[in-house]
N, C-alpha and C positions, 0 to 999 in steps of 0.2 A: 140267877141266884141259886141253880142248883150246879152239881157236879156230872158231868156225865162219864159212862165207861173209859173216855179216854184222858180225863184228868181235867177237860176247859169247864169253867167254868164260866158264868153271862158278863165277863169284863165287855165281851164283844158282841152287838147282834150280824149273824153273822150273813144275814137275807138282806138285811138293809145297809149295813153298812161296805158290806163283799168286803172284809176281812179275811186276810190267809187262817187259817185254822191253827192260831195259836194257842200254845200251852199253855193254862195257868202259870206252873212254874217259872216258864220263861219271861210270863211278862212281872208276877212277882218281884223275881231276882234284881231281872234291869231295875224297875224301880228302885228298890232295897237296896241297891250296891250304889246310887246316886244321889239317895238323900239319908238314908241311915248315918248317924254322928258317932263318930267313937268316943266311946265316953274315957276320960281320960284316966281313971283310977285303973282301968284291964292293963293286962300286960299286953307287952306287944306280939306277947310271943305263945300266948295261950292259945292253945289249938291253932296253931299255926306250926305244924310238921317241917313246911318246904321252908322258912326260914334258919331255922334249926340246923336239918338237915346238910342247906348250903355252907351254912357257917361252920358247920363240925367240918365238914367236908373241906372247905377253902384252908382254915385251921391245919387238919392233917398234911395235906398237901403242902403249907408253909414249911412245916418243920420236916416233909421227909425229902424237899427238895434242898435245905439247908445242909443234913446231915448225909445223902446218899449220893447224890450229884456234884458234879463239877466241870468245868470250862473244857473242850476237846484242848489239847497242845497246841495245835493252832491257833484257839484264838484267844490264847493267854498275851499279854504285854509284852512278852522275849522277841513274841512273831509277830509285832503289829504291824510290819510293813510288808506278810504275806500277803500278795492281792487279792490268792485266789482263792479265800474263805470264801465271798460269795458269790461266784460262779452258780451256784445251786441256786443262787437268792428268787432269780426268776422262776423256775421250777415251781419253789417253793410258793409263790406268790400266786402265781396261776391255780395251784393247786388249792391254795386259801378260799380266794374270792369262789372261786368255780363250787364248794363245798356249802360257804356261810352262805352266798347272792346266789347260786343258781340251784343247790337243791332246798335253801329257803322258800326261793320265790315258787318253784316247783312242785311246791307244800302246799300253795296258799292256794289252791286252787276251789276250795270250799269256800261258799258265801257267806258262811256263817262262822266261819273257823279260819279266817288265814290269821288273822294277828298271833294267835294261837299258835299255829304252823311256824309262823317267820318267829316269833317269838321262843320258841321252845327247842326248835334247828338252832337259836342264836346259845341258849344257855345249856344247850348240851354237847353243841362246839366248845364251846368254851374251859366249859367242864371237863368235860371228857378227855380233851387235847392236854390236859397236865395229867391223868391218870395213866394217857396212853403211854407217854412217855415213860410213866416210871415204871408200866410193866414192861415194855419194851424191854428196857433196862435191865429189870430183875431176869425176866428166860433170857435176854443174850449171856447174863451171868451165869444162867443154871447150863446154856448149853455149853459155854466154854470152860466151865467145871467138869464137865463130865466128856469132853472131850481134850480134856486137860493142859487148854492153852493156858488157864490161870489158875490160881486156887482160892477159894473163898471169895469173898461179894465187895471187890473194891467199890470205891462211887465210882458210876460210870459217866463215861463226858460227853456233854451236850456239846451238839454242833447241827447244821441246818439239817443233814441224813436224819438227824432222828426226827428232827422235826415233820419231815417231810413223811415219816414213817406215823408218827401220832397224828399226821392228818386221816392217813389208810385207815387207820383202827375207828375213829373217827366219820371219817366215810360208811364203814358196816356198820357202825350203832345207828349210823340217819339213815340206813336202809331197812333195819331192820325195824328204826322209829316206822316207817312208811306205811308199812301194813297196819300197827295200833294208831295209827293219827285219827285222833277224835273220840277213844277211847281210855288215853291213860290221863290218868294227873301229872301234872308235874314232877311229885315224886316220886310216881311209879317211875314215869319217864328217866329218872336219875337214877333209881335202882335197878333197871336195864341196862344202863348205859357202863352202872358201876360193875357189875356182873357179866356181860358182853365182852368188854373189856379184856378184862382177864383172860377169858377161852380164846379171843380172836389172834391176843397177843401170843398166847401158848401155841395156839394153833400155826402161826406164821413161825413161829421161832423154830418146832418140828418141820415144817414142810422147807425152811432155808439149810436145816441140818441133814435133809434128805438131798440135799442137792440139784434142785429142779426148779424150772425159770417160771418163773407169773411175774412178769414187770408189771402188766397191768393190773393185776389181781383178778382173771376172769372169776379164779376160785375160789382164793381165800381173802377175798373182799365181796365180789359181789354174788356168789353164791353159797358162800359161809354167809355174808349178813341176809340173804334173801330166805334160806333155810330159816336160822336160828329166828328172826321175826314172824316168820309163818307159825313154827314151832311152838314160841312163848304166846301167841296170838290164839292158838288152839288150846294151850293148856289153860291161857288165862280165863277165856271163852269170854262170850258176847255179849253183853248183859244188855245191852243197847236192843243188838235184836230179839235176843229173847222177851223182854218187857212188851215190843211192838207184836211179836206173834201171840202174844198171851193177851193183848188187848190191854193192857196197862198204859202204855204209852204212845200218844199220837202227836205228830207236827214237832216233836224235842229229838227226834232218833233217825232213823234210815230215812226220810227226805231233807234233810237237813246236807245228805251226802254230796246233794246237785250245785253246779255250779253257779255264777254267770258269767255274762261280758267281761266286766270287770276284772272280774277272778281269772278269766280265764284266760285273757289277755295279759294279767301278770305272772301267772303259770308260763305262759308260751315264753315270757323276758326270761325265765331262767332254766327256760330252755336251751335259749338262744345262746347263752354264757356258759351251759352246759358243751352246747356242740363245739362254740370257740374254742375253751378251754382242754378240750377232754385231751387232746393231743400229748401238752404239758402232763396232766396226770400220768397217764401213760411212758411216760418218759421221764417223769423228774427224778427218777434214783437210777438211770443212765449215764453212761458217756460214752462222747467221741462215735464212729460207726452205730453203735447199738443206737444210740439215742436219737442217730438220724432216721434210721430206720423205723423206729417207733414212730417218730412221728409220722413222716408221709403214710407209710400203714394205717396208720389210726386218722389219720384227711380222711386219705380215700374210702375207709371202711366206714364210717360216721358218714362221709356222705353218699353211698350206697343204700345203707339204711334212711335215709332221708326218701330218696326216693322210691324205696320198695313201702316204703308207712305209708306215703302219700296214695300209690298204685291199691297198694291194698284196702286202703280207707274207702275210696269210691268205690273199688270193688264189691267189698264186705256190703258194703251200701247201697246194692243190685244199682251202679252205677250213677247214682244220683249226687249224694251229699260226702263231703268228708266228714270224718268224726273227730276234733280237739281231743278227744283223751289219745288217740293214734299218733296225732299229730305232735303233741305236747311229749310223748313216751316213747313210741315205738320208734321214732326218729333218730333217737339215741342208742338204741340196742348196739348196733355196729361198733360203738366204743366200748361196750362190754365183750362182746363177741371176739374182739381181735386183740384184747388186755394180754391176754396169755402167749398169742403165737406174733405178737406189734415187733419185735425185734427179732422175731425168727424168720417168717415168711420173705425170703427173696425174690417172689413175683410180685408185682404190684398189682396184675389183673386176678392174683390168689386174694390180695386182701381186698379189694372191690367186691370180690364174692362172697367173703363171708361176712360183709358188713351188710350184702342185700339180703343174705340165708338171714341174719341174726335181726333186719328189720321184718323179714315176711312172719315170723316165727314170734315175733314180740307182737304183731297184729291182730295176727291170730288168737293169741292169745285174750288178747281184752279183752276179743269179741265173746270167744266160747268158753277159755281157762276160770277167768274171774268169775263167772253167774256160775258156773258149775260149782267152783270151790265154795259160792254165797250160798248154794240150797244144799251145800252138804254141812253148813255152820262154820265154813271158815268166813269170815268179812279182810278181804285184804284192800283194804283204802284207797294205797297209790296207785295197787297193780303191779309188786316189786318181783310178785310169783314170775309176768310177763316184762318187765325191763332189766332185771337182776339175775333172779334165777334158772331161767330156760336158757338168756342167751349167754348165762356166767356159765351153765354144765355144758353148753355147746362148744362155748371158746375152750374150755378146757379139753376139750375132743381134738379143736382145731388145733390146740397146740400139740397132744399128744402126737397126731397125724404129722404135723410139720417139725416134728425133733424125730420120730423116725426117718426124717428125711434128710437131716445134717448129718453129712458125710464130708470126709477130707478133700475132695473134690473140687467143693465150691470153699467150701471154710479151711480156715487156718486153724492149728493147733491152740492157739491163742485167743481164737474167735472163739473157740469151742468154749476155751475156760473160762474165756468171760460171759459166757452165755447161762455156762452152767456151770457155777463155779465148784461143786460137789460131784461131778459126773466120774473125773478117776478114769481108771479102766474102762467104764461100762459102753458096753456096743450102745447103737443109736438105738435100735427096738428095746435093749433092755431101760435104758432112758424113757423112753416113750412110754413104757409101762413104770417107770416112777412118776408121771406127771400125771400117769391115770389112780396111779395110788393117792396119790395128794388129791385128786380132787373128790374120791370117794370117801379119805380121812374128813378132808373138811366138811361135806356135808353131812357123814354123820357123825362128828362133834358136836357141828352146830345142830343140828335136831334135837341130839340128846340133852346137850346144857340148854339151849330156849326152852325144851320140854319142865326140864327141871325149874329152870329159874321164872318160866311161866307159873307154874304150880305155888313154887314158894310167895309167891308176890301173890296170889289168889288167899292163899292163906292168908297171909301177912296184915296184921294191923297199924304196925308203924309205917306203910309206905300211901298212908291218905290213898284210900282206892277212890276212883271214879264213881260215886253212888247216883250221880243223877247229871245233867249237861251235858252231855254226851254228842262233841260234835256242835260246839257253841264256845263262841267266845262271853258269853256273858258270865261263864261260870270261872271262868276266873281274872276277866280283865271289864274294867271300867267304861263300856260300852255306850258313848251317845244315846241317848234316848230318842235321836232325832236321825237313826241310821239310814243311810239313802238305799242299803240292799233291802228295804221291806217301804216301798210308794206304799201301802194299805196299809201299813203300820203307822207309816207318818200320818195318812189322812185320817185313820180310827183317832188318831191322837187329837187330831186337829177339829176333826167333829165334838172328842170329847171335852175340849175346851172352851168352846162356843157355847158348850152344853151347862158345862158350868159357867160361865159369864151368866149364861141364861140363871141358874141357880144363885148364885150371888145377887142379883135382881133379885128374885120372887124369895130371898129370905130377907132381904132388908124391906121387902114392902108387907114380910106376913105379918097376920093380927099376933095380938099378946096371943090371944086364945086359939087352943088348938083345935082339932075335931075334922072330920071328913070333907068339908067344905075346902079346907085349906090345903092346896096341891102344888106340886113342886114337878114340871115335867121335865122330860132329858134323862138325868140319871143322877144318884145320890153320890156321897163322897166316897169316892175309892173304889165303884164300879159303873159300869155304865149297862143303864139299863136295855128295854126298847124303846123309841123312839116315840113309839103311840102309849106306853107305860107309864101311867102316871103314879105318883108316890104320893100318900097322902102325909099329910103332916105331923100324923102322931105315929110315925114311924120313929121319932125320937124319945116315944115314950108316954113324956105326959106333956103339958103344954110347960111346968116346966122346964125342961128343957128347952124345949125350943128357943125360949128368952134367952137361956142361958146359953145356948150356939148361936144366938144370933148377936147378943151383945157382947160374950167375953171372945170367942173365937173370930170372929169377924173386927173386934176393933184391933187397933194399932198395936194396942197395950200388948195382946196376944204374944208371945214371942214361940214359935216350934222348936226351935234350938234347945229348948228349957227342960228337960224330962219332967215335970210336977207339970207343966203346961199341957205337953205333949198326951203323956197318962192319961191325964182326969178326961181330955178330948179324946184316948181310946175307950177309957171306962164309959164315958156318957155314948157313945155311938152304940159301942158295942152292942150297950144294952139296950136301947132302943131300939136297935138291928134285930139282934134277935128273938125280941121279942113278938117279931112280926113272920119267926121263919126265914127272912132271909138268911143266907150262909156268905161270909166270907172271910180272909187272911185279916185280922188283927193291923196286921202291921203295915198291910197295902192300906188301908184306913190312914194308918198314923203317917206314913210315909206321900201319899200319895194327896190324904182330902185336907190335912193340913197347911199344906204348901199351897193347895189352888184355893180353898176357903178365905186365908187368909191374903194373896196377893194377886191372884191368877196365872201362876206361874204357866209356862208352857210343858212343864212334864204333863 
């Protein structure tokens, strides 16, 4: 019945029961989000941001795809019996599922946070893939304006290319989601993704007007989004950790980070779909030679990195154990690493090599980059520092290296221009130093817009910040109360309702008359005591009460659903409660001793 430094208070004893050390808060919440009624006079919409939010947003997006867009010429009714509209379609499909299912599942990898993860990868796909599109849209406008193939902003036409293009942009907002996972709300999550957006699509629109290949995006996909996350993550800062080092916060924040089986096991599925797929990414806005080459490039390099993560894992692990986070991450760097040089590199033992550089490198890093960045106050979640951005500014190295290397010898004039379709005159080294320009534009765009758009959203009131849950799906989804990631949670549970049966008992057999004789052991309504803790009966006040919780709360008649019911049984607790000094939430009372009082329910 008291609070201690780190916010629990005696819902749980925690010697006899061995109870995980949960937070007030959290067991609160679950309650309250399971048996709290909405009363039907509120709006729906009252302090609810993220509904708003969505709906303004879906809105926008109706009318500026009505008025701004329109069908490519292909795939209007004149050409319906062109076959080869969806050629792309697989591409594109590959590139889908590999995005929604494999860096969804890749998310869930916290115990306490995947629905969160899969849930929030779901609606910022979703999202975000109609925005991307229409910035796409607007810079391919502004660049062909000013390079004067058109004049002014006709609708631009939709066709699978762009789609496949609003996946990419899409791809950087869930990379750079990876680093804040467990840290943003939903709407913050939305106003990143709205903001991101924008520079990533800018950014890609400059680097295709410079002339220079990233099929894969080593740079301006996964080291633009692994920048710009890091960036908006540092500006936002950590509130999480800071609460835990200040003593404020214990068992709701950084252990909450750890895995399990389970999780970690479905982590590893979208893995798995990741390494199938990565090829198709890599490839889907190719053709013909290029896109053969992309692929085997990207086999071979993806599975290089496989087995230098597995080498390194036991390694790192003075030979004993592998590590899942290596396993689940570092296995995939090889499809970052060879993004950039997948349709350049003409050896096949060149891209074997730098898929096993770009898994040693992403190992390493989990091991020593991540805790370094944790005790300098960056918290990067996924680890997108070591899958994204180390082996996204390597491949970009690898490709620079391998477009100095394209000469007319082995390539055709033709090879050339479709490789690079901007290149012109330029020798292959002066080439090579555009691809190193491009990748040093990109990361410092994205540094500086995350820096910014970190900062703004820190400011910001209207983007619902994160104030507490941090790294918990109960803070915004309807979590079982009977969740199988916490066995001591279920059995604290299970004890506690035994306890009360027990209570239910010894109040239909108490006297009228109240007074020190009459004891109630276990625990009282809405918290659990200790076990050897006995409560005496005019903890309710005076005797009467007692009559009065034992015959209006306890009979049939009762109903919780009722707010006048509900009330007067928090008014009458309350104040018997505390008038004895004990301390507790109001509402875990109404929510929680209501429900077992009157039926025995198993919350």
């Amino acid at each position: 019945d008291h609070e201690d430094s780190c916010g629990r208070r005696g819902f749980f004893d925690l010697s006899t029961l061995h109870v995980v050390a949960l937070d007030r808060n959290r067991v609160e919440l679950m309650m309250m989000r399971h048996t709290e009624a909405v009363h039907p006079h509120e709006s729906l919409f009252v302090g609810n941001p993220l509904s708003i939010f969505m709906l303004t947003w879906q809105a926008a997006m109706i009318v500026i795809f009505a008025t701004s867009t329109k069908f490519a010429d292909d795939y209007m009714p004149a050409n319906g019996t062109n076959k080869m509209v969806l050629t792309r379609y697989p591409m594109f499909q590959d590139t889908h599922v590999m995005i929604a299912v494999g860096i969804g599942f890749l998310y869930s990898l916290m115990r306490r946070y995947a629905w969160t993860a899969v849930g929030l990868n779901f609606l910022l796909h979703a999202s975000c893939f109609q925005w991307a599109i229409l910035c796409n849209g607007f810079w391919t406008n502004v660049r062909y304006t000013i390079t004067g193939e058109h004049e002014g902003f006709p609708a631009f036409p939709l066709n699978l290319e762009k789609l496949i293009h609003g996946d990419y942009a899409v791809a950087t907002v869930l990379i750079s989601f990876g680093a804040l996972l467990g840290r943003l709300s939903p709407t913050q999550a939305l106003w990143m993704g709205f903001l991101e957006i924008i520079f990533v699509t800018a950014n890609e629109s400059l680097c295709i007007g410079l002339g220079v290949s990233d099929a894969g995006g080593s740079m301006i996909i996964h080291a633009f989004g692994a920048a710009f996350g890091l960036a908006f993550a540092y500006a936002l800062g950590d509130k999480a950790a800071e609460e835990t080092r200040k003593g404020v916060r214990c068992g709701n924040g950084e252990d909450a980070l750890g895995s399990s089986r389970n999780n970690g096991t479905i982590a590893m599925v979208g893995t798995l779909f990741l390494f199938c797929f990565w090829p198709s990414f890599n490839s889907a806005l190719l053709d013909g030679a290029s896109a053969g080459r992309a692929v085997v490039n990207t086999c071979l390099a993806i599975c290089g990195s496989v087995t230098a993560a597995f080498a390194l894992s036991r390694a790192i692990n003075m030979g004993k154990l592998l590590d899942m986070e290596h396993v689940q991450n570092a296995t995939l760097a090889g499809g970052v690493a060879i993004g950039t040089a997948c349709d350049i590199l003409l050896n096949p033992g060149l891209a074997l090599l730098t898929g096993v550089c770009g898994g040693i490198l992403s190992a390493y890093g989990y091991s020593f980059l991540n805790p370094w960045l944790k005790r300098h106050g960056l918290t990067d979640t996924c680890g997108i520092s070591c899958l994204h951005l180390i082996p996204g500014v390597f491949g970009g190295l690898v490709g620079a290296l391998a477009t100095a290397g394209v000469s007319g010898e082995s390539w055709s004039a033709e090879g050339i221009a479709t490789a690079f379709p901007g290149r012109g005159d330029r020798s292959a080294s002066t080439q090579a130093g555009y691809q190193i320009l491009v990748l040093v534009v990109s990361l410092v765009v994205a540094a500086v817009t995350g820096s910014i758009s970190g900062a703004v959203l820190r400011m910001s009131q209207c983007a619902e910040p994160m104030d507490n849950y941090f790294y918990e799906d109960a803070g915004q989804w309807k979590v079982p109360l009977n969740d199988d990631e916490h066995p001591e949670f279920q059995n604290a549970v299970a004890r506690a309702i035994n306890a009360l049966n027990q209570r239910q008992t010894n109040l239909k057999t108490m006297p009228q008359g109240g007074g020190p004789e009459a004891k109630v052991e276990g625990f009282y309504a809405g918290s659990l005591g200790h076990p050897s803790q006995h409560i005496h009966s005019g903890f309710m006040g005076e005797s009467g009460r007692q009559a009065n919780l034992r015959t209006q709360y306890m009979s049939p008649s009762f109903n919780s659903n009722q707010p006048e019911h509900r009330q007067d049984f928090v008014s009458s607790m309350s104040q018997g409660v505390s008038g004895h000094g004990a301390s507790f939430p109001h509402h875990f009372v109404r929510n929680v001793g209501v429900q077992d009082l009157q039926a025995g329910s198993t919350h």
